[in-house]
N, C-alpha and C positions, 0 to 999 in steps of 0.2 A: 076655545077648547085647548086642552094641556095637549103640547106634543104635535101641534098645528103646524103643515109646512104652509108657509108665506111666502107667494111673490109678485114682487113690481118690478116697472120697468120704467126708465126716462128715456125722452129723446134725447138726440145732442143737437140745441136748438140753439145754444147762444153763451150770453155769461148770464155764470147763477146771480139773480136778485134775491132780495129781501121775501118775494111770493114764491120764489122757486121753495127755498129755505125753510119758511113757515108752513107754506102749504103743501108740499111735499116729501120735502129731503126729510126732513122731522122726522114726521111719521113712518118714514122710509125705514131712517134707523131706532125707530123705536121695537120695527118688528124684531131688531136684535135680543128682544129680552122675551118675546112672546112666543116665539116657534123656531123650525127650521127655518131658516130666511135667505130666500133666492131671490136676487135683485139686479137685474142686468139692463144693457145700456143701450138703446134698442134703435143700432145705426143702420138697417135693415129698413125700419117704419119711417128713421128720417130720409132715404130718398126718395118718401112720398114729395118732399117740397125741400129739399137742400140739394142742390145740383152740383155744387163747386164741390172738386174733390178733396182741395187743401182745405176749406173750413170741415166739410166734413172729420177727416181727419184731428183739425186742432182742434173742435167743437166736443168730438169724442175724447180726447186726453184730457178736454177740460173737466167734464164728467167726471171722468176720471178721480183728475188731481181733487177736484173739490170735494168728492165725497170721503176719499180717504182723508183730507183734511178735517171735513165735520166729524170724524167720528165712526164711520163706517170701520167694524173689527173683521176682517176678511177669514178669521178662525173663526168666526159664527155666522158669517154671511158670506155664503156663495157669488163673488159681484164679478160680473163678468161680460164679455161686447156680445150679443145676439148672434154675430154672425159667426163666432168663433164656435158657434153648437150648430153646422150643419145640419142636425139631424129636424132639428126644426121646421126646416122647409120643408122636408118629404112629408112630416108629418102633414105642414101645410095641405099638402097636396090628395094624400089621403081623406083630411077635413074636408077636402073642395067641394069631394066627390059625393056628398050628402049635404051638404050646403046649399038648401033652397034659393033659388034667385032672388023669392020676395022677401026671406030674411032680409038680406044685406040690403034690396032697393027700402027698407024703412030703418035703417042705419041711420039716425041723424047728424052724425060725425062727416061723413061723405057730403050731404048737402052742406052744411056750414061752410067746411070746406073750398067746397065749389062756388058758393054764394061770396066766399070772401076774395074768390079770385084765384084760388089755387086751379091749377090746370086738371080737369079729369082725366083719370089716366083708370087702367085695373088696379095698376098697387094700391091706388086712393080706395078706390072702390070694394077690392078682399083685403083690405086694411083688419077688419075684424077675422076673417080668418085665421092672416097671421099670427094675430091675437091669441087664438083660442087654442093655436100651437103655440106658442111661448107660454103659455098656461098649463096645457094639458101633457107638455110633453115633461113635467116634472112633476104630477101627479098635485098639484098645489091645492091645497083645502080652503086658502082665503086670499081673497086679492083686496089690499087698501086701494080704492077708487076714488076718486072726485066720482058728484054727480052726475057731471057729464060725461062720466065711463062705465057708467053703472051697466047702459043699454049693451056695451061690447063683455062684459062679461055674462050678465043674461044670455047674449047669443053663443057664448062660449058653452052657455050649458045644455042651451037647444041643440048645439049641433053634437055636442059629446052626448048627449041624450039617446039623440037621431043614429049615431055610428053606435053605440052599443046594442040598441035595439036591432038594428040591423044585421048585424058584424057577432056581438056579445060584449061581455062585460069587460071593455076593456080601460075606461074612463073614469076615475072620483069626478064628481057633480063641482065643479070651486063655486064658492058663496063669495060674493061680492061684501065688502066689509064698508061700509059709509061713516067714517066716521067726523060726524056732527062738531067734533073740539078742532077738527081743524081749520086753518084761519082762512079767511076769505082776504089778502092784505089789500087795502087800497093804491093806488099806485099815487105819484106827486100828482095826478089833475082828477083824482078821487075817484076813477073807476077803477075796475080791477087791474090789481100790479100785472102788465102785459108785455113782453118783448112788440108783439104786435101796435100795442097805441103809444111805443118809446115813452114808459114814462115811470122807468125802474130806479130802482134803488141799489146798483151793485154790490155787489157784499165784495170782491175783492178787487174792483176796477182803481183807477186812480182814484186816492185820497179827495184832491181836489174838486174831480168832478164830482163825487159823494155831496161835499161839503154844498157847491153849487145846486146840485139837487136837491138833498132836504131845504134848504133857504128859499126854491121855488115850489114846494107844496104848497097847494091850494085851500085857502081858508076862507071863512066869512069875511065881511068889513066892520064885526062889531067893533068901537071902540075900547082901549086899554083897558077903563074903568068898567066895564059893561061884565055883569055876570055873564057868563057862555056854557054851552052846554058841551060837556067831555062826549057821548053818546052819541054826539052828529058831527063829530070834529074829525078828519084826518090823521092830523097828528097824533090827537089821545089815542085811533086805533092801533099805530104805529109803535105810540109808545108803551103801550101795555104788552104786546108782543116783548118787551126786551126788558121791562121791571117788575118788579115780585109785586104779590098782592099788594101788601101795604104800602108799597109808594104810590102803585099806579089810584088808589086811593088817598091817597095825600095830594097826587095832582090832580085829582076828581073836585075834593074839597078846594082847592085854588080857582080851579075855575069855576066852578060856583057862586066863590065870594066877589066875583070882579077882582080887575086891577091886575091882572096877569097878561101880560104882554106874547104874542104868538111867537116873536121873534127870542122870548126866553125858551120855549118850549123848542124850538128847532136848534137853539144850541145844544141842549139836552138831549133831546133824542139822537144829533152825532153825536155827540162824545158817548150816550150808551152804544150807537151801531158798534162805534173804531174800538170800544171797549169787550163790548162782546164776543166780536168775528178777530180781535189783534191776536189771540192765542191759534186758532184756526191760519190766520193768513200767514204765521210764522211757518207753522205745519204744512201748510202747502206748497211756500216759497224752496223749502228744505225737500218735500217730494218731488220739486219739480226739477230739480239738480240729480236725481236719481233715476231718470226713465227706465232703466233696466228694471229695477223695483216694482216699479210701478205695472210694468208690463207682466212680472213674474204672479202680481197678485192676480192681473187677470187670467193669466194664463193656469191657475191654481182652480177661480173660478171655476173656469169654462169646462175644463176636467171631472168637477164634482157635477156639473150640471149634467154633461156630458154621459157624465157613468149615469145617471138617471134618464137621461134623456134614449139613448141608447137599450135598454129594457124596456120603455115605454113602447117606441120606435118598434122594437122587435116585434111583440105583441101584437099592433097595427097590424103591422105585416101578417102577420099569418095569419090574426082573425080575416082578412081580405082573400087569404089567398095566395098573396106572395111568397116567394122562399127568403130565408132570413139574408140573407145577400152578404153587403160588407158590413153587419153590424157587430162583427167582434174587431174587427180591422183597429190598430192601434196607433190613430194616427192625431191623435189629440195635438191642438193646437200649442 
């Protein structure tokens, strides 16, 4: 819809890869042309499972740096750290208060979670609350999900549902947005590109180890000569990601005919990575000698969210009952 506010949110979970990139960051800033666009860095949801205060820290500047490298325009998107909007959490806390238990115990974000070894804890567990306050507390009409987020913005609507009904009309309903073009990337040992199974393709790490990396994707044993199929390969998913139609169909027809060697295609695909991301790592290498900069965008962010969030907040408030407190207080981050 024209005039749509959009918002997402990352963790700071590591270095950006190739599936961060594709399957996310993209999209991310694609909402730059589609709506309002509210996009914040959500270091709040990472002490569910990042304990070290120093990575926290670098892991968040790296957010940071990276996005304003790809491309993120901070005079059209709101990008800003979760925790720098206080108002957030109260809202939280309000949410809580209408928040079925058996909601969140059918959360399946919290069991995987726990099944994978992460420690349960409550943050794990009102994980989607906080949710549904980083959502609501900006009034956001559509959130780009993965499939496996779809279920946290559903409960984002049951419960703004549940506090309007209750309370009044204090909440837009946000529609979960799935969108189907985005990439699923394989990672070098073919399941999905994952920090969790190490087996990424960094977009700004050492050259070197880049180069090591794509050379250890995993392929069939067809021989040289042996027609292959592009469809079931690794690399052809790879390399369609970073070439235009008609090449990635010129290398489609190659592998079909036989006689195309695997070890030609993983030269190609780096030299597309290092060609792609070289204008980008210039860009970031240059933001990253300016931390003040860097820090003034967020701080620019958190402001605009802020002003929204804070009318939101108020609202809350007194549909409940409370008196408006220190919601005019001007103490932006």
């Amino acid at each position: 819809m024209a005039g749509s506010r959009i918002l997402s949110g990352v963790q700071p979970s590591g270095k950006l890869h190739l599936g961060n990139y594709f399957g996310m960051m993209k999209p991310a800033l694609e909402m730059q042309e589609e709506g309002e666009a509210y996009l914040f860095i959500a270091d709040y949801h990472a002490l569910t499972t990042v304990h070290d205060a120093a990575r926290l820290r670098e892991w968040t500047r790296d957010v940071a740096l990276d996005f304003l490298a790809c491309g993120l325009d901070p005079e059209r998107t709101a990008f800003y750290r979760q925790s720098d909007v206080p108002e957030v959490h109260e809202l939280a806390w309000l949410l809580s208060v209408v928040t079925p238990m058996g909601l969140l115990e059918r959360c399946h974000s919290y069991k995987d979670k726990t099944a994978r070894g992460v420690t349960p804890s409550h943050g794990l567990f009102a994980y989607p609350v906080l949710m549904a306050a980083d959502i609501l507390c900006v009034q956001s009409d559509k959130v780009p999900v993965g499939r496996d987020q779809k279920q946290h913005v559903e409960v984002t609507r049951d419960v703004a549902a549940k506090f309007n009904h209750q309370f009044g009309e204090v909440f837009r309903l946000p529609a979960p947005e799935i969108r189907d073009s985005v990439a699923v990337v394989p990672g070098i040992d073919g399941k999905k590109m994952s920090k969790t199974y190490g087996n990424t393709l960094d977009i700004f790490g050492d050259e070197k180890t880049l180069k090591k990396n794509v050379m250890r994707i995993v392929t069939d044993s067809a021989p040289l000569e042996a027609p292959k199929d592009p469809d079931t390969c690794n690399l052809f998913a790879l390399y369609r990601l970073l070439a235009a139609g008609d090449e990635t169909e010129a290398l489609a027809e190659r592998y079909r005919a036989g006689g195309l060697g695997y070890g030609t295609v993983k030269k190609d695909l780096l030299e597309r990575i290092q060609a792609y991301f070289a204008p980008m790592r210039a860009r970031r290498e240059e933001l990253a000698r300016d931390p003040e900069a860097v820090e003034a965008v967020l701080a620019r962010g958190a402001a605009r969210a802020r002003e929204e969030a804070r009318r939101t907040l108020s609202r809350a408030r007194e549909a409940v009952g409370l008196p408006p407190g220190a919601i005019g207080r001007e103490d932006t981050p």
